[in-house]
C-alpha positions in Angstrom: -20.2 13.3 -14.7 -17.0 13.5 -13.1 -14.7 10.0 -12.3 -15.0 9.6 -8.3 -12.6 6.8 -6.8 -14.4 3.5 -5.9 -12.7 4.1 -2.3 -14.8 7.5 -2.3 -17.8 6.6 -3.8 -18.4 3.6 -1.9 -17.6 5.9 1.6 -20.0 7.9 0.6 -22.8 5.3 -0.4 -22.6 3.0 2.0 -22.9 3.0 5.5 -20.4 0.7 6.9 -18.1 -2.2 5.6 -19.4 -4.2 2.6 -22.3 -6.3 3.2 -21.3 -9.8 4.1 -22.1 -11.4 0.7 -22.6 -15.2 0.6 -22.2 -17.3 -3.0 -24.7 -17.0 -5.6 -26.5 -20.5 -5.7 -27.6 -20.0 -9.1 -31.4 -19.2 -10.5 -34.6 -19.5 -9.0 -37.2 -20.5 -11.5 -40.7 -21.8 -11.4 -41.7 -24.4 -9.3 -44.6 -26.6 -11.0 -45.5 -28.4 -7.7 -47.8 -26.5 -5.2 -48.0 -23.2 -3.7 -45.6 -22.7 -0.8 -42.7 -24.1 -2.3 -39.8 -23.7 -4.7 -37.2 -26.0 -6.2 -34.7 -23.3 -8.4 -32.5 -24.8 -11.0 -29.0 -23.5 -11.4 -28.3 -20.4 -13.1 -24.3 -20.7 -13.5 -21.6 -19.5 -11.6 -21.6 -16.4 -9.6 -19.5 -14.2 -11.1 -16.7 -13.9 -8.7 -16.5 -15.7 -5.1 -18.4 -14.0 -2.9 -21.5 -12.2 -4.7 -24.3 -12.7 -4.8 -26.1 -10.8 -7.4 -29.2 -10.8 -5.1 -27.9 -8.2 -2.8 -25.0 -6.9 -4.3 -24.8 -2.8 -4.6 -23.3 -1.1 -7.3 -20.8 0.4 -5.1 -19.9 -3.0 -3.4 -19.6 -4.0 -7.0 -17.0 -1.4 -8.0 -14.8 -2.2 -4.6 -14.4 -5.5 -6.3 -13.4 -4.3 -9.8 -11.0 -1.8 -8.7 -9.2 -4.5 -6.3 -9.4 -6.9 -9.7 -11.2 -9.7 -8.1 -14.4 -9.1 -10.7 -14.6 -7.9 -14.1 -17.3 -6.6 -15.7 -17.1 -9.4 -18.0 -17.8 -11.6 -15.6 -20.5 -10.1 -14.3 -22.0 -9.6 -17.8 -21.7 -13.1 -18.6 -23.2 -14.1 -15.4 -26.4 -11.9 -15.9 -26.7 -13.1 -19.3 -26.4 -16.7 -18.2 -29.6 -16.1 -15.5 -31.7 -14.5 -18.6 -30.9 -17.1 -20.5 -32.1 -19.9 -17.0 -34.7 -17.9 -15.9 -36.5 -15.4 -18.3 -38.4 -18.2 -20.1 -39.6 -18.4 -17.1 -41.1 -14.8 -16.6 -40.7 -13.1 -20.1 -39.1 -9.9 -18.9 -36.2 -9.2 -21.5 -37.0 -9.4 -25.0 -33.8 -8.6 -26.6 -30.0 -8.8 -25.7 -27.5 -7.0 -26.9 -24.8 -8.7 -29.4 -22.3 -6.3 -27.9 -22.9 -6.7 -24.3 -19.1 -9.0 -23.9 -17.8 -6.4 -25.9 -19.0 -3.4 -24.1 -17.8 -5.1 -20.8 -14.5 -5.8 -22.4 -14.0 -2.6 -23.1 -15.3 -1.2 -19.5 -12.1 -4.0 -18.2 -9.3 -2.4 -20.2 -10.5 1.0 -18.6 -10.7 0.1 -14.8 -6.9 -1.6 -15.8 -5.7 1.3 -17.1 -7.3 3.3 -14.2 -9.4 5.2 -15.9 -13.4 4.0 -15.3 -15.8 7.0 -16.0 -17.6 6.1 -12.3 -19.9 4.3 -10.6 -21.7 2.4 -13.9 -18.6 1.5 -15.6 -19.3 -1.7 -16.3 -22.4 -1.7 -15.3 -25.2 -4.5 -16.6 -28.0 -2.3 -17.0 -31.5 -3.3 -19.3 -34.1 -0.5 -20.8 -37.6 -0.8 -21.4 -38.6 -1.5 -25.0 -39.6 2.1 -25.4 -36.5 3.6 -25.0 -34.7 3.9 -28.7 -31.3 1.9 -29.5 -29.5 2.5 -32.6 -28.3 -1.5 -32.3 -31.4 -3.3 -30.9 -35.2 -3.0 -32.0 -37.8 -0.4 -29.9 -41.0 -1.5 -30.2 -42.9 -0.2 -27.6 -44.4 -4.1 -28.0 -46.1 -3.4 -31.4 -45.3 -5.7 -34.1 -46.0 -1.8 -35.8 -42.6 -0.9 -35.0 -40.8 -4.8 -35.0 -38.6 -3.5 -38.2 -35.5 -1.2 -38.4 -34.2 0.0 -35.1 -34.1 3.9 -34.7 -31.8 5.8 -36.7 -30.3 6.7 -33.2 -30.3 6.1 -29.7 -32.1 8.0 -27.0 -30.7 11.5 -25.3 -30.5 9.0 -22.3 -28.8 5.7 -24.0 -26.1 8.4 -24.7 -25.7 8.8 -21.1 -25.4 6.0 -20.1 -22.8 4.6 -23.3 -20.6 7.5 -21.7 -20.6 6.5 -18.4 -19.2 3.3 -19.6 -22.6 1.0 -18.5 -23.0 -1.8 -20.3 -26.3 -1.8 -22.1 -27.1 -5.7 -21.4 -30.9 -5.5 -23.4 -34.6 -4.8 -23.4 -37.2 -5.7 -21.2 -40.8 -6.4 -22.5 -43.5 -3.8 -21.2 -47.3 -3.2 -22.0 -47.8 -2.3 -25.0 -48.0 1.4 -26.0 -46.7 1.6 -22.3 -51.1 0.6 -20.9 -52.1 3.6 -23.7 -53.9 1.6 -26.5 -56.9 -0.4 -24.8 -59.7 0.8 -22.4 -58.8 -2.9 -20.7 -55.7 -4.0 -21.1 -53.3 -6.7 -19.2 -50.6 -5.0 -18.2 -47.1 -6.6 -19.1 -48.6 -8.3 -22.1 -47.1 -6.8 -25.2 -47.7 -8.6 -28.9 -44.0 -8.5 -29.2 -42.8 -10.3 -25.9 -45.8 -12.0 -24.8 -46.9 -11.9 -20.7 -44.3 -10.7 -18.4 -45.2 -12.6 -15.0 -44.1 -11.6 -11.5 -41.4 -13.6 -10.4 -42.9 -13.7 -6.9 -46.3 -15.6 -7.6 -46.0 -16.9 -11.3 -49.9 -16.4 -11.9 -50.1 -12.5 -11.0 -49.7 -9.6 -12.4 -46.4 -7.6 -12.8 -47.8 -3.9 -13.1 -47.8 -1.7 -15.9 -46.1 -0.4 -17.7 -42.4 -1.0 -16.8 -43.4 -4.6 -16.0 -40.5 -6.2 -17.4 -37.9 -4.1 -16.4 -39.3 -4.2 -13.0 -39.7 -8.7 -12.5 -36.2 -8.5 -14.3 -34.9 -7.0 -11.3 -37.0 -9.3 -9.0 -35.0 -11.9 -10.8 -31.3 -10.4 -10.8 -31.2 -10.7 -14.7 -29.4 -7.0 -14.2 -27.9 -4.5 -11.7 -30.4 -2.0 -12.7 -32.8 -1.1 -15.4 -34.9 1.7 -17.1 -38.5 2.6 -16.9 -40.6 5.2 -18.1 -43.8 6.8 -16.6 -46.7 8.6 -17.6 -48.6 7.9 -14.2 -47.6 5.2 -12.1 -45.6 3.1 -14.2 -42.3 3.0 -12.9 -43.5 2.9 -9.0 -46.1 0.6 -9.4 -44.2 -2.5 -10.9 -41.5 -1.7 -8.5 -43.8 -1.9 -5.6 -45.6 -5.0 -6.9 -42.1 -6.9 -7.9 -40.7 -5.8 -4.6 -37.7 -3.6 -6.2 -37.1 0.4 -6.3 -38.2 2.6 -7.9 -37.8 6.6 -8.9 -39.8 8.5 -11.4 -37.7 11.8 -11.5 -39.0 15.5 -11.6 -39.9 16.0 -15.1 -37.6 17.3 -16.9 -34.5 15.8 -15.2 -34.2 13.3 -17.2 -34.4 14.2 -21.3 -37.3 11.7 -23.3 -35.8 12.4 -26.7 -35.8 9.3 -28.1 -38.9 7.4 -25.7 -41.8 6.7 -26.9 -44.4 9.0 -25.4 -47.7 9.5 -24.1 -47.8 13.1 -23.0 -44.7 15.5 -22.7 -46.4 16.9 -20.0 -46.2 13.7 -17.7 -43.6 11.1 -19.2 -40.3 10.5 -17.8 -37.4 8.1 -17.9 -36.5 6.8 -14.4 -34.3 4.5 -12.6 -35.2 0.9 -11.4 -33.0 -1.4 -9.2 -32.9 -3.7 -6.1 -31.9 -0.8 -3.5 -32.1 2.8 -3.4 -28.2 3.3 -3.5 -27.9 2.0 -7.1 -31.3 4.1 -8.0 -29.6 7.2 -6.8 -26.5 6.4 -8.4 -28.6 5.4 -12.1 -30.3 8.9 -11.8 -27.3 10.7 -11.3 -25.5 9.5 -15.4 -29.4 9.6 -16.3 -29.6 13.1 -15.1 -25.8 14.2 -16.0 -26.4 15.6 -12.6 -24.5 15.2 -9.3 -26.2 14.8 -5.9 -25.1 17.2 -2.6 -23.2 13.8 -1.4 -21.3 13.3 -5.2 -22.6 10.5 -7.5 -25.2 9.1 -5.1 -27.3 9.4 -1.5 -26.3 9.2 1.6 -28.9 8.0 3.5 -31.0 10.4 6.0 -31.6 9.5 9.6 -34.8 9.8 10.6 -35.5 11.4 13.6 -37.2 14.3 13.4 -38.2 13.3 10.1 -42.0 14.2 9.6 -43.8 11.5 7.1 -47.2 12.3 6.0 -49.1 8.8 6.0 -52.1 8.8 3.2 -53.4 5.3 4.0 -55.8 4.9 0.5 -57.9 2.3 2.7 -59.5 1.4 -0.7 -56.4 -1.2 -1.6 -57.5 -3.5 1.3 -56.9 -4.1 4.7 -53.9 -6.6 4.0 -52.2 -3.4 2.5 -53.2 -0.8 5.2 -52.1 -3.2 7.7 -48.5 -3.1 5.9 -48.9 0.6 6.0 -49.4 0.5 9.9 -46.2 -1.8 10.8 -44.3 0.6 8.5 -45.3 3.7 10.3 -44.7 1.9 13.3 -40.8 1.1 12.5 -40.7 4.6 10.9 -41.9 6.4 14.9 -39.6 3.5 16.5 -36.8 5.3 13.9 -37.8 8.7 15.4 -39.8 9.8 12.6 -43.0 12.1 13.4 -45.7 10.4 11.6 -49.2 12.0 11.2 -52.0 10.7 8.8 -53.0 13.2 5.7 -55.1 13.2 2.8 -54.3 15.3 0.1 -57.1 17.5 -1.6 -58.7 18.0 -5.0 -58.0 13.8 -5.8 -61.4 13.4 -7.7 -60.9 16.4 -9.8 -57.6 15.3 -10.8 -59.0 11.7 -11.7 -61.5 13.4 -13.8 -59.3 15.8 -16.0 -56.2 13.4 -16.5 -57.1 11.1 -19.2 -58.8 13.6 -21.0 -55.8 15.4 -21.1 -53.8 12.6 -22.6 -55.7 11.4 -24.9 -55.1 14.6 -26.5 -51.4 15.3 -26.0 -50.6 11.7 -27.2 -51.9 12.2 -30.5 -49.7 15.1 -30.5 -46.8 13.4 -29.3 -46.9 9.8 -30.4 -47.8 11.2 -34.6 -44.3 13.7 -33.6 -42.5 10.8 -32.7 -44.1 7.9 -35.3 -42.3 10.3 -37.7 -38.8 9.5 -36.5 -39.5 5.3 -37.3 -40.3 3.3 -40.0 -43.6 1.7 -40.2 -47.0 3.5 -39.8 -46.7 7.4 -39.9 -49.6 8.5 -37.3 -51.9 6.8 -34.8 -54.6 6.7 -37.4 -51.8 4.4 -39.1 -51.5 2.6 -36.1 -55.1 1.8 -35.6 -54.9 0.2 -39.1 -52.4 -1.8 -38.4 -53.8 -3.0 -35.3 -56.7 -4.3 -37.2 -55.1 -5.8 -40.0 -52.6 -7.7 -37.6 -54.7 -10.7 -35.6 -51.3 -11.4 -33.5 -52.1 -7.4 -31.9 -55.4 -8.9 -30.4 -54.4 -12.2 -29.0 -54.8 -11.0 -25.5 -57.3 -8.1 -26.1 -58.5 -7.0 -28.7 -59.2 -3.3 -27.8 -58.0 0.3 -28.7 -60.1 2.0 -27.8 -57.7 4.9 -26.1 -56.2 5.1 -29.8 -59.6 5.7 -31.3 -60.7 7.8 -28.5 -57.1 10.1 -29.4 -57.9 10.0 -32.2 -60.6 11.8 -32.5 -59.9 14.1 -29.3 -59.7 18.1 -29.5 -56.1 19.4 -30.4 -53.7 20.5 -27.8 -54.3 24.2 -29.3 -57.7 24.1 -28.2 -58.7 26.6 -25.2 -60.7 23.7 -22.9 -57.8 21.3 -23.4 -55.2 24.4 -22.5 -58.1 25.2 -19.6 -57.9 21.4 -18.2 -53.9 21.0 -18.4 -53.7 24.2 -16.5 -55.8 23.3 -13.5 -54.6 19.6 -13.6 -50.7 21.3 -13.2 -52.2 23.5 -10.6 -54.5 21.1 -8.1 -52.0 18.5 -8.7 -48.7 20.6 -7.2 -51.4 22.2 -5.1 -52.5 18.7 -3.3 -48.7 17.7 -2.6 -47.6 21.4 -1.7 -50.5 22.3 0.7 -50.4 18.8 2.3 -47.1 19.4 3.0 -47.0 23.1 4.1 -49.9 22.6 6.4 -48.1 19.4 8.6 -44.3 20.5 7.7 -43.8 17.4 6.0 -40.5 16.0 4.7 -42.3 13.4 2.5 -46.1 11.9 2.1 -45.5 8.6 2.0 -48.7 6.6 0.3 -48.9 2.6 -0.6 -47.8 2.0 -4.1 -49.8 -0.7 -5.0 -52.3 -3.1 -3.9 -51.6 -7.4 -3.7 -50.3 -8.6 -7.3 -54.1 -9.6 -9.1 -54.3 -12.8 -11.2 -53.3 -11.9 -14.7 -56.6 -12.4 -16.8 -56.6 -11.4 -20.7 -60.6 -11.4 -20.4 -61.1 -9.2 -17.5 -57.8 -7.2 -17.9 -56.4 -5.2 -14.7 -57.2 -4.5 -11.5 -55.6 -1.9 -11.4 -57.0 1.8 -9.7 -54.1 2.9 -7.5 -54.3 6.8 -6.8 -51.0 6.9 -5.0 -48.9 7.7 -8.2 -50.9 10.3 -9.5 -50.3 13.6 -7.6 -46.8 13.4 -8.3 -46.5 12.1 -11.7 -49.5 15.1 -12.8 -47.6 17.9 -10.6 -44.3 16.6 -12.1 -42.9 16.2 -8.6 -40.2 13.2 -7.7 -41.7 9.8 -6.4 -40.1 7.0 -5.2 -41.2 3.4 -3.9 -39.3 1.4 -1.6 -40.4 -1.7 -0.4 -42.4 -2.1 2.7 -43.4 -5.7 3.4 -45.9 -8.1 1.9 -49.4 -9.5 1.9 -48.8 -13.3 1.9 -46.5 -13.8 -0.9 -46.6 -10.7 -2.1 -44.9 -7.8 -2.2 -46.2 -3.9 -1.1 -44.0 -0.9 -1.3 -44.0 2.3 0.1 -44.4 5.5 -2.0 -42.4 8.3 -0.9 -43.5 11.3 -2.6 -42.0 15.4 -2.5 -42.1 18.5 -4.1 -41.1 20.0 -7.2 -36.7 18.6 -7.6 -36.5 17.5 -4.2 -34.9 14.1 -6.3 -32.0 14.4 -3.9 -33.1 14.8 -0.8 -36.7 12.1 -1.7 -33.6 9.6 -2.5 -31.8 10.2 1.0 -35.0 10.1 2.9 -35.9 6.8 1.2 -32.6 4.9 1.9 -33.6 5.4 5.5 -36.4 4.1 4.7 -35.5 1.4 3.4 -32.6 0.5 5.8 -35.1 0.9 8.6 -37.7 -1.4 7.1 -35.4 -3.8 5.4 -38.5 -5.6 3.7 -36.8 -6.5 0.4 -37.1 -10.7 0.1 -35.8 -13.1 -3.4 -38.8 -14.1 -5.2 -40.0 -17.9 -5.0 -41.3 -18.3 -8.4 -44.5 -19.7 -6.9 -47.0 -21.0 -10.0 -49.9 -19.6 -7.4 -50.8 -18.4 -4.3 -53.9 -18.3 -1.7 -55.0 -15.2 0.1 -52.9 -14.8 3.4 -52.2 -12.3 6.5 -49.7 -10.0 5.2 -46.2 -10.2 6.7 
């Protein structure tokens, strides 16, 4: 990716002057009185005068470093200083990087010399704990993999190290990315403990990019990196009230990510606003947009918005669905309900599916790492390890892998095929029939009580048209249900990336839903708001 001026990049992101930002007043942590209020100790400085890591945009950001009134020093130190206040806290980042000061130095001598690679130079950025580093542990949070780091880093760590970000550490995640257990507790890894959401300290963050999502709830980076199979970058983003994008498959490379199924998974960007998404998937991608390194955003009229309402998450969610579609018609938007076909058959033949591609894929990639050499190793471990079962004790999705048909078999070839077809089928034909721009779904129901005994709550159909078809989704934020935060998924066919991303920063800037986290220990069931 080419080097754009901050002038131009920043003309061409943001609509406008800068945002009027206000001084960083430091961290907001956990408040051990009652529900309803906060009392948030200091996190440090800001970074410069002026920021506030809350709301700033990368391109706002960049303005600053080019004028020299922020380094990326500064800004590293900063964001290292509010992991260090708040992440005991919520347990999102389970590793930082010993040279995150020198990566930043580094990115300072460049925007001297005048010669930043872009928009990320600089950058803090975190990556889930399934994404390999040569210079920090991957661990997909197994103790199984808690030894050497990988002999190299990921296709997409490359990316990024070019583009001058600076790669600030890893966030915790559920283990095996939510593939090990038939009930597990999504962000609980054996490795990093429970990651909680920063918004109601008792509930649930989503799975599987849990940390990388509450980290971003938290400002503990600009951005950060998730991965999905089905629903795992969206959801946490819509249930810690950030962005999120799960790419076309294939956009972005996962050599070097711990998979599920090659057939679903994907790398994808996470932050606090769809311009910095845009901007992430673009050095992710090694991919420009129509508008250069990011998204300008759409207007909306004329837009037409396909509303699937998924009644089944509650009525506090539906009625956030309803305000949204509201602001979207005040906007100019066209907005007509759907409901896309062939859902049950798709809900049947996924995890059948899976179970037998990751046996393919996880033995491929267990060869790569030291430690056990195939999931038949891994269920071994498992059992010999009590510290893998303090929150549950199950593995049932390895066992069950384990002894699924082989991806050469003809009813496993049979299956894929007509998920791949129904699924592109449900989004295409929905789409065709109303002349839809986007369907736009709720990502996720109200945050649920974290509970190692029960495990999740956790059936959200939204993600999975998209992440089977291998079609672009994104989730923006829409409102909340109390204290809680509900996004939007926008969803589109097969590389519409670009156009998805422009769509939702309309969105976005229409709704303007996105709220700091009060670090509330607990909540009671309220109206949504």
């Amino acid at each position: 990716m080419g080097h754009r001026s901050t002038a131009a990049v920043t003309a061409a992101l943001v609509a406008g002057s800068l945002l009027t930002a206000v001084p960083d007043t430091g961290a907001r942590a956990a408040d051990h009185g009652a529900a309803g209020s906060s009392s948030p100790p200091p996190a440090g400085a800001p970074p410069a005068a002026g920021i506030d890591l809350d709301t700033v945009t990368i391109p706002q950001l960049q303005a600053r470093m080019a004028e020299g009134s922020l380094t990326s020093s500064a800004l590293t130190r900063a964001y290292l200083r509010r992991i260090k206040t708040l992440d005991p806290t919520i347990h999102a980042v389970v590793h930082t990087s010993a040279t995150a000061l020198r990566q930043a130095a580094a990115s300072d001598a460049r925007h001297r010399q005048g010669t930043a690679r872009g928009p990320l130079d600089g950058i803090p950025v975190l990556l889930k704990d399934n994404i390999d580093t040569r210079d920090m542990p991957t661990t997909a949070g197994s103790l199984a993999l808690a030894g050497k780091p990988p002999a190299t880093d990921a296709a997409l760590v490359s990316r990024l190290r070019r583009a001058g970000a600076v790669i600030l550490g890893k966030t915790n995640l559920s283990e095996w990315a939510n593939f090990r257990a038939a009930k597990p507790t999504s962000g609980w890894s054996a490795v990093g403990g429970q990651t909680r959401n920063p918004y109601v300290l008792d509930r649930n963050p989503c799975g599987s990019s849990s940390g990388s999502a509450a980290a971003l709830a938290a400002s503990l980076a600009q951005v950060a990196i998730g991965t999905e199979t089905d629903g795992s970058i969206v959801c946490p983003a819509g249930m810690n009230g950030v962005v999120g994008h799960k790419p076309t498959l294939g956009l972005v490379s996962q050599a070097g990510v711990v998979p599920i199924s090659a057939e679903q998974d994907t790398a994808g960007p996470m932050a606090r606003n769809v311009v910095d998404t845009a901007l992430t998937l673009a050095v992710l991608s090694g991919r420009k947009t129509p508008h250069g390194d990011g998204v300008r955003p759409a207007g909306l009229r004329g837009k037409r918005i396909g509303l699937w309402r998924l009644p089944a998450l509650g009525p506090q969610v539906d009625a956030v669905m309803t305000r949204t579609a509201r602001k979207l018609r005040a906007a100019g938007a066209v907005v007509v309900e759907v409901t896309p076909p062939y859902q049950g058959r798709l809900a049947e033949l996924e995890f059948p599916a899976l179970l037998s591609e990751f046996r393919r894929d996880i033995n491929a990639y267990l060869r790569t790492r030291q430690g056990p050499r195939d999931l038949a190793g891994l269920i071994a471990f498992n059992r010999a390890h009590p510290e893998e079962r303090t929150c549950f004790a199950g593995q049932e999705l390895f066992e069950q892998a384990l002894a699924a048909p082989p991806t050469t078999d003809p009813a496993y070839r049979a299956m894929r095929a007509e998920l791949k077809d129904l699924s592109r089928r449900s989004i295409d034909e929905t789409m065709a029939a109303h002349r839809l721009h986007a369907i736009a779904a709720p990502t996720n129901p109200p945050a649920w009580t974290t509970d190692c005994a029960r495990g999740d709550n956790d059936v959200i159909p939204s993600s999975t048209p998209a992440a089977v078809a291998g079609y672009p989704s994104l989730s923006v934020p829409a409102g909340r249900a109390g204290e809680l935060p509900v996004g939007v998924l926008l969803m589109a066919g097969d590389r519409q990336d670009a156009g998805l991303l422009a769509l939702g920063a309309a969105v976005e800037d229409r709704l303007r839903a996105w709220r700091t986290p009060r670090y509330l220990p607990t909540t009671t069931a309220a109206t949504p708001r």
